[in-house]
C-alpha positions in Angstrom: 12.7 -12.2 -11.5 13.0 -14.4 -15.0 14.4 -17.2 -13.4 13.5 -19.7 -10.6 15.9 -22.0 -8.8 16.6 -25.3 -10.1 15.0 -27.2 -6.7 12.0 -25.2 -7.6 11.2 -26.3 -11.4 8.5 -29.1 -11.6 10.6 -31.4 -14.3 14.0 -30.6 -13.1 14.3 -34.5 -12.6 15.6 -34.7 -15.7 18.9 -32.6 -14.9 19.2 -35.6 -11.5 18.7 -39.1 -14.2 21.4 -41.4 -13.8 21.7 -42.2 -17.3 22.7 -38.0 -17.6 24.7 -37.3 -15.1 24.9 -33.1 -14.7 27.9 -32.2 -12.4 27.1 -30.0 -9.2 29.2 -27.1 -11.4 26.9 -27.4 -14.0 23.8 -28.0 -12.0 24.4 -24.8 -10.3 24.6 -22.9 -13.8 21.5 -24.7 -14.8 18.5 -21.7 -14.4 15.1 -22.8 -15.8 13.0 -19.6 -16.4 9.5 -18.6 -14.5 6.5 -19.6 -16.6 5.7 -15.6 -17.5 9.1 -15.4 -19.0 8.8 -18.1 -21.0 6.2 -17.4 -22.3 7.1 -13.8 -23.2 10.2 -15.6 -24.9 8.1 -17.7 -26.6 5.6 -14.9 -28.3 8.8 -12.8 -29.2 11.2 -15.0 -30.5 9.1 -18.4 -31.9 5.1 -17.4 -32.6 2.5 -15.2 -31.6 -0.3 -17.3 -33.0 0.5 -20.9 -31.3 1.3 -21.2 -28.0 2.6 -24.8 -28.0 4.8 -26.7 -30.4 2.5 -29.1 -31.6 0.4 -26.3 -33.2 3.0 -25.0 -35.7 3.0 -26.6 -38.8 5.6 -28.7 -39.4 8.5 -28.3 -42.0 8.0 -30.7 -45.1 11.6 -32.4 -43.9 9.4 -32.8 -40.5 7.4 -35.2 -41.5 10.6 -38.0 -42.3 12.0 -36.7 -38.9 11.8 -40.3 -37.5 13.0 -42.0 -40.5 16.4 -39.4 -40.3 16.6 -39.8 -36.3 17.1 -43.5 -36.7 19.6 -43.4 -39.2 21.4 -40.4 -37.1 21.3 -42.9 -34.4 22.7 -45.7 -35.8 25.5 -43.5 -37.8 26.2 -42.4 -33.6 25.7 -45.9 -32.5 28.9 -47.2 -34.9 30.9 -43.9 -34.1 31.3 -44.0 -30.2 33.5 -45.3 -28.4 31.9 -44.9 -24.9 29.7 -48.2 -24.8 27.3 -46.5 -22.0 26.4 -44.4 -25.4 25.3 -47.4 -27.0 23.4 -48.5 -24.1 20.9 -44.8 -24.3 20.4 -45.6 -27.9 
């Protein structure tokens, strides 16, 4: 089985935050995979050599990331309508 049920992942508190509310529809479509198929996933499709994220060497446009995320954010901030959006931000 590649999958395990959603009750059963360890950090599937982050499909039940308030602030994100996931509908029982989509909750139910929601199916984190087991830790072996992850990982297959991983070696096939990302690297064979690192087996984390914060091994791979990071893009030269990486490294001004958080300088670009705050000026996404703020272009997002003056663009929504919904003020609960402003409130995550």
């Amino acid at each position: 089985m590649n999958y395990i049920s959603l009750d059963d992942y360890k950090k599937a508190w982050v499909f039940r935050h308030k602030d994100i509310p996931v509908s029982d529809i989509d909750a139910a479509n929601i199916k984190p995979m087991t830790s072996e198929r992850a990982a297959v996933l991983w070696t096939t499709m990302v690297s064979r050599e690192h087996d984390h994220p914060d091994f791979l060497i990071k893009p030269i446009g990486a490294r001004k990331s958080k300088t670009l995320a705050k000026k996404l954010i703020g272009k997002m901030r003056g663009k929504a309508k919904n003020p609960n959006f402003q409130k995550l931000f």
